[in-house]
N, C-alpha and C positions, 0 to 999 in steps of 0.2 A: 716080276714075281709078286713083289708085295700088291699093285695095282690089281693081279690077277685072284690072291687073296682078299683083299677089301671087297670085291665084287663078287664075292664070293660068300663072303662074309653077310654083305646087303642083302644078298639074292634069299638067306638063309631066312635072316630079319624082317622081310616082305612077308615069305610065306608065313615065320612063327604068327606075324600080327594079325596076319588073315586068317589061319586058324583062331586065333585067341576071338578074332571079330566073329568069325563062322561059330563057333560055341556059344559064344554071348547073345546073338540072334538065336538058336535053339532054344536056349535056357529061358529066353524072354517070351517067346509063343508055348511053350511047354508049364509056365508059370501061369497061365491064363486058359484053363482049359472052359469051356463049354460053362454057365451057374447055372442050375434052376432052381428057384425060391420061389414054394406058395404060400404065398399071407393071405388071412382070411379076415373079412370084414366082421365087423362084431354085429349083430341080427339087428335088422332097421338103421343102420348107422352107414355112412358114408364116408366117414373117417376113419383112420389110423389110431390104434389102440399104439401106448406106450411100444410096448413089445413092438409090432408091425412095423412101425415108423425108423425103429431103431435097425429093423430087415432093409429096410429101403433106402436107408443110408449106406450099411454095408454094402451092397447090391452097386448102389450109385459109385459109391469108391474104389468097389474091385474094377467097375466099369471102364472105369477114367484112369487103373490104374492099368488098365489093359490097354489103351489106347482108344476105348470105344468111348461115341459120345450119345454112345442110346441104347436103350435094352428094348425088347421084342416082349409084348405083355398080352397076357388073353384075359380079359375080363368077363367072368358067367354072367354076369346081371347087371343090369342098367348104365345108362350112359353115367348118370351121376359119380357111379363108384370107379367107371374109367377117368371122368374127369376129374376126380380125387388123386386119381393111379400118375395122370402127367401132369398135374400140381406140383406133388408132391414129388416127383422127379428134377420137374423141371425145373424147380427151388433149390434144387443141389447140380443144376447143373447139365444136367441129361434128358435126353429126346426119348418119349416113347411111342414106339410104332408098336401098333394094333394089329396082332393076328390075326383079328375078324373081328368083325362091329360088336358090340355088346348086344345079347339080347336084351329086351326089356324085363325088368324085376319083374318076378311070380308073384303070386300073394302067396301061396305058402310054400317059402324061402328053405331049404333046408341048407345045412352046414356047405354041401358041396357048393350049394348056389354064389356063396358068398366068396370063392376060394379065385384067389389072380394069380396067374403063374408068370412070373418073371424070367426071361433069358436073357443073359449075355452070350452072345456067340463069340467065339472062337474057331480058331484051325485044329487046337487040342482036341482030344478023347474025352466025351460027355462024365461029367463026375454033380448028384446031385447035391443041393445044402438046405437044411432045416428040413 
């Protein structure tokens, strides 16, 4: 009888941990849903303004804290400003894959020209940031 309770007992213990495991795995892909960040270049510039830079750090960290070790980037204008975009990635860490080539800079640049959108994908429900 006792032998039939201990294993009874175990059989209890197995599943409560695989519950507790099964919840812990949700909680961890439901914490990491979907980022999009656009950071905008400052006009004529190929670098990262203060602000900007401090987006691409967060961006990189949620990244890495997701598990991922790259974000999915679309650059409006010129290769220069993508080659800023996985610099400045890859300094923290992180791979950037190019949703499509960069076009080449316009001469007359408007705000949107300048605008990169940053993804981290996940399994999660799309939620955007900044």
């Amino acid at each position: 009888m006792q032998r039939l309770t201990a294993l009874t007992l175990g059989a209890a213990m197995l599943g409560l941990c695989g519950l507790v495991y099964d919840n812990a795995s949700a909680q961890g892909s439901a914490a990491c849903p979907v980022r999009e960040v656009s950071i905008y270049f400052d006009k004529d510039t190929t670098a990262f303004n203060k602000f900007s830079q401090q987006l691409v750090e967060r961006v990189a960290t949620e990244a890495k804290a997701c598990g991922s070790k790259q974000v999915v980037a679309e650059v409006k204008s010129g290769p220069a400003r993508a080659d800023a975009v996985t610099e400045a990635f890859e300094h923290l860490g992180v791979k950037v894959v190019f949703a499509k080539q960069p076009a080449a800079q316009s001469l007359a640049e408007s705000v949107a020209d300048r605008e990169v959108i940053i993804r981290v994908a996940s399994t999660a429900p799309s939620r955007r940031v900044g």
